[in-house]
N, C-alpha and C positions, 0 to 999 in steps of 0.2 A: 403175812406171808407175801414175798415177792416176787413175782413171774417176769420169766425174762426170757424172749425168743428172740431169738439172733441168729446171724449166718455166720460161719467164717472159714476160710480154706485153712486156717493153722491151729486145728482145736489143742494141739502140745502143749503151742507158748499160751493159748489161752491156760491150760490145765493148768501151764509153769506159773503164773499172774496168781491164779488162786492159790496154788502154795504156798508163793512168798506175800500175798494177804493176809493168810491164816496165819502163819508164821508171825509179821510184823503187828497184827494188830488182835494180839492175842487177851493183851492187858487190857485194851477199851474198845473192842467191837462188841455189837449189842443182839448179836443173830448168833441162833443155836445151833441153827442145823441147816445143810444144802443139799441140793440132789440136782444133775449136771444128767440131762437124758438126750441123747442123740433120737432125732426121726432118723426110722427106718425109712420111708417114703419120701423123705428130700434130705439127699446127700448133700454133708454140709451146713444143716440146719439143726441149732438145737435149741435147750431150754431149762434154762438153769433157773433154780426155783429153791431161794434163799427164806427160811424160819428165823421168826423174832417175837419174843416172849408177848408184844403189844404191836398194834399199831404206833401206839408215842414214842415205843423202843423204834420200830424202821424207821420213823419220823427222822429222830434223834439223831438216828446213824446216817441218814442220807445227809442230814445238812453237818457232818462234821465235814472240816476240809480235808480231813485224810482220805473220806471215803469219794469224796470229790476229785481227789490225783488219784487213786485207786480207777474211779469211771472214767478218766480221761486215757488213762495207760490201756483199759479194757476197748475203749471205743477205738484205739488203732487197730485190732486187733479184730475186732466184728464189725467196725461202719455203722454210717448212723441209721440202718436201719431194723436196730431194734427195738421190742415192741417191749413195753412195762406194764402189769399189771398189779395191783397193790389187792390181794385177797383177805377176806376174813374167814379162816377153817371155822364150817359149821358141822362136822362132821366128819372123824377117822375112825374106821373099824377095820376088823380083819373076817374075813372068812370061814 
């Protein structure tokens, strides 16, 4: 799993970027599942937090070069000051 906190003033064309992600890289991306959460507490701030079946699968996906013009096209869009973090779920329940 991938953690990703970032700022940005344009969260649309961000929203519009993963659209047309999802859209283009439908046939060879390696990640199942996203979830895209705005802070309540710092307007402007969020944290997208991208699912993949293994570590070797994010591995995978980070060094293709599509997903490399994909992060380049993103980093106009947030600046470089986002923060990455690579998770391993040891734990999902419900209530």
């Amino acid at each position: 799993m991938r953690f990703i906190e970032f700022e940005t003033d344009n969260i649309d064309a961000f929203q519009a970027e993963i659209d047309k992600w999802v859209e283009e890289s439908a046939e060879w991306r390696t990640s199942t599942h996203f979830i895209l959460c705005a802070d309540r507490d710092r307007p402007g701030s969020y944290v997208h937090i991208v699912e993949f079946p293994s570590y070797e699968e994010a591995v995978k996906n980070s060094n293709d070069p599509r997903t490399a013009e994909f992060a380049k096209r993103m980093a106009t869009l947030t600046g470089e000051g986002r923060t990455f973090r690579n998770l391993d779920l040891l734990r999902d329940g419900g209530f």
